[in-house]
C-alpha positions as a printed NumPy array, in Angstrom:
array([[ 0.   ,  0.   ,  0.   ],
       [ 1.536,  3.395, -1.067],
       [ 1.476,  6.191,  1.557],
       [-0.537,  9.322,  0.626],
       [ 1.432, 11.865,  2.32 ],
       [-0.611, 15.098,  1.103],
       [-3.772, 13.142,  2.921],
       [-1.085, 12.471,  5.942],
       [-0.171, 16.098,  5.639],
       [-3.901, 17.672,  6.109],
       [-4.204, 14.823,  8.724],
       [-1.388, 16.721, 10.801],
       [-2.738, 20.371, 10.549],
       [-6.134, 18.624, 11.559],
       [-4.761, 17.095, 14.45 ],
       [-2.559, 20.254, 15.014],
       [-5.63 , 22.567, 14.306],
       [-8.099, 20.778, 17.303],
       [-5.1  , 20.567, 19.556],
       [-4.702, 17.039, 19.68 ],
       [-0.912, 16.505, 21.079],
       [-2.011, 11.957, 21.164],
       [-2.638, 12.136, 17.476],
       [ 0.165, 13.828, 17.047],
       [ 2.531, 12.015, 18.973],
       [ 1.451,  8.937, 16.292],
       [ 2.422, 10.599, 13.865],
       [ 6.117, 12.208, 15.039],
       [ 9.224, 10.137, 15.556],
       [11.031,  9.628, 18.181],
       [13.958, 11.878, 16.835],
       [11.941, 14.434, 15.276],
       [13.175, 17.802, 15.053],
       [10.839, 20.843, 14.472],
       [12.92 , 24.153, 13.267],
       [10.887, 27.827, 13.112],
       [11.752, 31.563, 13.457],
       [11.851, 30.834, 16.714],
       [13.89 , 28.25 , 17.813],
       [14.425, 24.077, 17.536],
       [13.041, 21.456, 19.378],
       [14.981, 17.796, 19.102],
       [12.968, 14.582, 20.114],
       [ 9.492, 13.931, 20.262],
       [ 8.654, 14.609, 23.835],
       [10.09 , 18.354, 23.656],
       [ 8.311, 18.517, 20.017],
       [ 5.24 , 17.931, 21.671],
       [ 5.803, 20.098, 25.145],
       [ 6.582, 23.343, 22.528],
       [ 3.141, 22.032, 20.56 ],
       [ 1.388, 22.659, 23.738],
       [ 2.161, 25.359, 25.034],
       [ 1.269, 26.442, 21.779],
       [-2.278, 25.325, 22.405],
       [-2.737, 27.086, 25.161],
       [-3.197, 30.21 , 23.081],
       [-6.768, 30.467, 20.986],
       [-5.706, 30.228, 17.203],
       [-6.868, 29.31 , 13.541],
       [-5.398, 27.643, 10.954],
       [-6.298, 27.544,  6.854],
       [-4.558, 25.006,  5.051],
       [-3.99 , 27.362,  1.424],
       [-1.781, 23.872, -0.616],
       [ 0.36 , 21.127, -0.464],
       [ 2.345, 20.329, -2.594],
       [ 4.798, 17.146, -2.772],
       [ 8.072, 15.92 , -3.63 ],
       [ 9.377, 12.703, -3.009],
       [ 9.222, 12.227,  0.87 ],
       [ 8.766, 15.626,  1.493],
       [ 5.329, 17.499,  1.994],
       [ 5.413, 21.932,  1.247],
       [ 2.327, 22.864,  3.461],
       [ 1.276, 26.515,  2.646],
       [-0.623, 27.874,  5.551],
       [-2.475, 30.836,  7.527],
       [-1.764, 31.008, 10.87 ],
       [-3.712, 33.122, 13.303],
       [-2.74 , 34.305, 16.653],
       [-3.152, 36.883, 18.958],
       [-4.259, 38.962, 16.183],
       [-1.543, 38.033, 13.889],
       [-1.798, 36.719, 10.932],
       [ 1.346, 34.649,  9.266],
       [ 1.921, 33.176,  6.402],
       [ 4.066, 29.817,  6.635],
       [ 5.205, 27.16 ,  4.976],
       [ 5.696, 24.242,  6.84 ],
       [ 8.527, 21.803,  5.282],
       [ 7.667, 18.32 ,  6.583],
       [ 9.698, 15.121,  6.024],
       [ 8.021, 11.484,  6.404],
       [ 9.678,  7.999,  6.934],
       [ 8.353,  5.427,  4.451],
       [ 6.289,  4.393,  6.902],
       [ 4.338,  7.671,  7.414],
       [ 5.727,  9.305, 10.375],
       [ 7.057, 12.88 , 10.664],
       [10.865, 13.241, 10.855],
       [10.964, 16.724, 10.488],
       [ 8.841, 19.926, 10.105],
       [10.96 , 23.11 ,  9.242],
       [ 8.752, 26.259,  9.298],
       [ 9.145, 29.772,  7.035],
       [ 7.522, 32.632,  8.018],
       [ 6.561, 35.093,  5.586]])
C-alpha cells in the first residue's frame, strides 16, 4: 500500500488545528526535530511540550496547498494568533512508513 502523504499532511494540521498533542505524537518520531523563526526542538517529547504550550493560546489555521516531492510534503498555511496573521510554509519530512521526521517552518 503506497502512503498518501498530502492526505497524511492535512491529517497533521487537523490534528494540530483541534489541539490534539495523542494524534500527534502517532504521527512524530522519536527523533523528530521541528525548526521555526523561533527556535528548535529535538525529540518527540520536547516537540510535543513546545506544541502545547502552543495550544494554550486560541488560534486558527487555513490550510492554502500542499504540494509534494518525493518524501517531502510543502504545506502553505495561515496562521492566526493573537491577532496576527502569518503566512508559513511548513517543510515536513516522512519515513516510508508515514511518520514525521521533520517539520521546518518559514515565516513570511
Amino acid at each position: 500500500m503506497e502512503l498518501n502523504l498530502i492526505e497524511l499532511t492535512h491529517r497533521y494540521f487537523n490534528l494540530f488545528l483541534s489541539k490534539n498533542p495523542k494524534g500527534l505524537e502517532e504521527l512524530y518520531t522519536e527523533d523528530i526535530i521541528l525548526t521555526d523563526w523561533n527556535g528548535q526542538w529535538k525529540g518527540r517529547l520536547a516537540v510535543l511540550e513546545m506544541n502545547e504550550n502552543l495550544f494554550k493560546n486560541e488560534f486558527h489555521l487555513k490550510i492554502d496547498e500542499v504540494r509534494i516531492s518525493g518524501n517531502r510534503t510543502y504545506g502553505h498555511i495561515e496562521l492566526e494568533i493573537s491577532g496576527t496573521t502569518l503566512k508559513i510554509v511548513d517543510v515536513i519530512d516522512w519515513t516510508n512508513d508515514g511518520k514525521i521526521k521533520s517539520i521546518t517552518a518559514y515565516n513570511g
